[in-house]
C-alpha positions in Angstrom: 0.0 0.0 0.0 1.4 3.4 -1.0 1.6 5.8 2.3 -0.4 8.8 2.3 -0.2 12.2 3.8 -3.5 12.2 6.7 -3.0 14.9 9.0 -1.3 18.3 8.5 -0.8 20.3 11.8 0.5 23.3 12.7 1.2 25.0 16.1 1.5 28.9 15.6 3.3 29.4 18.8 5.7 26.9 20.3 4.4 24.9 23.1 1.0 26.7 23.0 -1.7 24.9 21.1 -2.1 23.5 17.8 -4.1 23.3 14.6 -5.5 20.5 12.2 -5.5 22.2 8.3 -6.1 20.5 5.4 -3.8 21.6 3.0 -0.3 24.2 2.5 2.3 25.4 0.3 6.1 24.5 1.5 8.9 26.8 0.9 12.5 25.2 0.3 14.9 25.9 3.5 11.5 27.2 5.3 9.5 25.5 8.0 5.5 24.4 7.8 4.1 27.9 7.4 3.1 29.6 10.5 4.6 26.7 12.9 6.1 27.7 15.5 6.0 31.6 14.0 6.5 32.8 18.0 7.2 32.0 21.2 6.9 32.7 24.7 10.4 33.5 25.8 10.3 32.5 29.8 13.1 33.5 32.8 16.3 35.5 32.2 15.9 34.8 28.4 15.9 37.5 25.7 15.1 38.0 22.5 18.2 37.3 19.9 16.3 37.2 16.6 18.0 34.0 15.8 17.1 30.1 17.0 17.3 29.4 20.3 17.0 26.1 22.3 13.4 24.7 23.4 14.4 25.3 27.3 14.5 29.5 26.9 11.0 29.1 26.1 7.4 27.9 27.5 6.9 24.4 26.5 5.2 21.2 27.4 8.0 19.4 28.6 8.1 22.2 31.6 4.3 22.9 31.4 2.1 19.4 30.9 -1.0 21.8 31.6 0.0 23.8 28.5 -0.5 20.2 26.2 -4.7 20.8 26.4 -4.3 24.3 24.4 -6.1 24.1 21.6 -5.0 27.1 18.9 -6.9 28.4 16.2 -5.7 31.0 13.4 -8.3 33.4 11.4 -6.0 35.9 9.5 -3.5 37.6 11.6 -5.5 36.9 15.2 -5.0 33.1 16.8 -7.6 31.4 19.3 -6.9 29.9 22.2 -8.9 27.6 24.6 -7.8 25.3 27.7 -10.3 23.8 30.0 -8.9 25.6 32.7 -9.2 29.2 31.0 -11.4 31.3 29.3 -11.0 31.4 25.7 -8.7 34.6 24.5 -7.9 36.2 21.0 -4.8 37.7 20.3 -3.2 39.3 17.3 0.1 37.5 18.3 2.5 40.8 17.0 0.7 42.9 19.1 -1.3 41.2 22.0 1.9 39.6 23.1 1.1 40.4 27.2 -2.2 39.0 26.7 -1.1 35.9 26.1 1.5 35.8 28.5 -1.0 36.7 31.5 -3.0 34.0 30.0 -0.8 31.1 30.1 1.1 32.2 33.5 -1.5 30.3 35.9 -1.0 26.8 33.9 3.1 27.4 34.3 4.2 25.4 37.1 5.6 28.2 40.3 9.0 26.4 40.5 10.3 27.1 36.6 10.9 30.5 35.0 7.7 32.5 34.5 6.8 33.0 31.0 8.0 36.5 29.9 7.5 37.9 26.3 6.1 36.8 23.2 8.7 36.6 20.5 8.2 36.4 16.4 10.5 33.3 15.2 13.5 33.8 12.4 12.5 32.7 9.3 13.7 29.0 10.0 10.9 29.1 12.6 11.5 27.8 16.3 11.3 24.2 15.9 13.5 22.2 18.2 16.1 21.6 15.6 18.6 24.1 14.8 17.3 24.0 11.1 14.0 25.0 9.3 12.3 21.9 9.8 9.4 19.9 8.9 8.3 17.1 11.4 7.1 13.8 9.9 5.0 11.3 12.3 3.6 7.5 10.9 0.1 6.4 12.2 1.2 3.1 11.8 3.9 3.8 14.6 1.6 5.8 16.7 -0.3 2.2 16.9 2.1 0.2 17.1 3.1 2.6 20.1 -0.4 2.4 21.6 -0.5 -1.2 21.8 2.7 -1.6 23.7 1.7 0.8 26.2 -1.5 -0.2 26.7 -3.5 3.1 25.7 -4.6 4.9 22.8 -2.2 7.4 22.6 -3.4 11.4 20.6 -1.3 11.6 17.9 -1.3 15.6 19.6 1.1 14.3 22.3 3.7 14.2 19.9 3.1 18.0 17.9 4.1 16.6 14.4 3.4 18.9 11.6 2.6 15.8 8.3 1.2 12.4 9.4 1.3 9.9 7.3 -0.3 6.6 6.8 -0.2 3.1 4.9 3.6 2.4 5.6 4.7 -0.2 7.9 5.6 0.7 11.6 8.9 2.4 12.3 9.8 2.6 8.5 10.6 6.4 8.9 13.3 5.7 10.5 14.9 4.1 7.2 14.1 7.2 5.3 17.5 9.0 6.7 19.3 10.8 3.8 16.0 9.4 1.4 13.9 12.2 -0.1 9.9 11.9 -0.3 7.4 13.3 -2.7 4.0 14.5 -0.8 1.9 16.4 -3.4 4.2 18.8 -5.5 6.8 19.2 -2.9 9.7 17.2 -2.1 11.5 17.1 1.5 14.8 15.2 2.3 14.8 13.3 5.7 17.5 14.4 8.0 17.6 13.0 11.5 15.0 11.0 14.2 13.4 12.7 16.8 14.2 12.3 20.5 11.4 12.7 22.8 11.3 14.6 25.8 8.5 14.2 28.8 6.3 16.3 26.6 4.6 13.4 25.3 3.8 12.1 28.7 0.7 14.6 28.8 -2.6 14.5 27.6 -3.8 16.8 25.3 -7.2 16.2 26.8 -6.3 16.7 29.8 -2.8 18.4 30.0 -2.0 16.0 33.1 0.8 13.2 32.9 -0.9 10.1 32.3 1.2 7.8 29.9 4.9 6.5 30.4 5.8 7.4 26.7 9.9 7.4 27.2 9.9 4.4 29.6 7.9 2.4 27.0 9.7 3.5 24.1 13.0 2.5 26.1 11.6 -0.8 27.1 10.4 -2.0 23.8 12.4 -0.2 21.8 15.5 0.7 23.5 15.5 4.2 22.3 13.1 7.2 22.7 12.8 8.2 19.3 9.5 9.1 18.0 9.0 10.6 14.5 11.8 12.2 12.0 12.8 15.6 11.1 12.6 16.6 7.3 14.0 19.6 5.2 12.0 20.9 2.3 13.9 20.9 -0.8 11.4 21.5 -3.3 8.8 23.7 -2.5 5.3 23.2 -3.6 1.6 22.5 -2.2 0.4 19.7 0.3 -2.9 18.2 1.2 -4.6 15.9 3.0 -4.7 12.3 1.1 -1.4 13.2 -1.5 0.3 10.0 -2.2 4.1 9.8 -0.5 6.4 8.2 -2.5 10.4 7.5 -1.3 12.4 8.3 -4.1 
């Protein structure tokens, strides 16, 4: 069966909420557009205007409570809902303190306090020192479920392009390969370690699922997922054939 492209998702600002959309355009050397566009800069960090490293920032890893934000984007203004807040909307480049104030009560007392809302570089703010373009497998995300016991959100694990119809764990031999989805073509670079992120429900935003002590056990590694470079720009949807070429 040829694999297909079954979810596209996009989280405007890093570690705060995400999106389902069904299709994009990609730009060569860019990341999924408006992923991980800004962020909330947290402690003693500052704004450089370059990348910077996941921990100078609010994230899930550090916040489980911040995994149930939900994000929606109309035009330049993003929505955001948690079950433990009131819904807010923000134009990110301008309601920056808004969002801050909003998110502070679901930050844990004993790690820096979220600061400042920051617009990413162009390469975007992904964990990876590169513009990059996250690539999950469905059939992995079950295979990953049944080991643990538990259906596990495929939101846990903020992937931008799912994919579906290959056999588990065969991203991982995609390393150095380059795939086709729609008219775009992006060259696989590197596996993803997983951090405590993935331990939270999205539902919920409370730990509930030993993600990295299962993936250990049964895999003996806590990869999950592989990072991708565009090479070829061009447009995506939902259901576009992926071909390894």
């Amino acid at each position: 069966m040829m694999a297909r492209l079954a979810q596209i998702r996009r989280h405007p600002v890093k570690g705060i909420g995400q999106e389902e959309i069904a299709a994009t355009t990609l730009c060569p050397a860019r990341p999924l557009p408006l992923d991980r566009a800004w962020a909330v800069l947290t402690g003693e960090a500052g704004d450089t205007g370059q990348w910077q490293p996941r921990r100078n920032f609010a994230q899930c890893a550090a916040a489980p409570r911040l995994m149930a934000v939900s994000a929606r984007m109309s035009g330049a203004r993003i929505t955001f809902s948690h079950p433990e807040r009131p819904e807010i909307t923000i134009d990110p480049d301008n309601d920056g303190a808004q969002l801050v104030a909003w998110i502070a009560p679901l930050c844990p007392a004993d790690r820096p306090a979220p600061t400042r809302l920051v617009r990413a570089p162009e390469q975007g703010m992904t964990d990876a020192p590169f513009a990059s373009v996250s690539l999950m497998s469905l059939a992995s995300l079950r295979a990953f479920s049944q080991e643990i016991g538990q259906p596990l959100d495929p939101r846990r694990f903020r992937g931008n392009l799912w994919l579906d119809g290959s056999a588990p764990w065969a991203e991982f031999d995609w390393i150095g390969r380059t795939l086709r989805i729609g008219t775009a073509e992006l060259e696989v670079v590197e596996r993803i370690e997983r951090c405590r992120a993935t331990e939270a429900s999205p539902v919920t935003g409370q730990r509930d699922a030993p993600t990295l002590r299962v993936l250990q056990d049964a895999w003996g590694h806590r990869d999950f997922g592989v990072n991708a470079r565009v090479v070829t720009g061009g447009r995506i949807a939902v259901n576009d054939p992926v071909e390894v070429l």
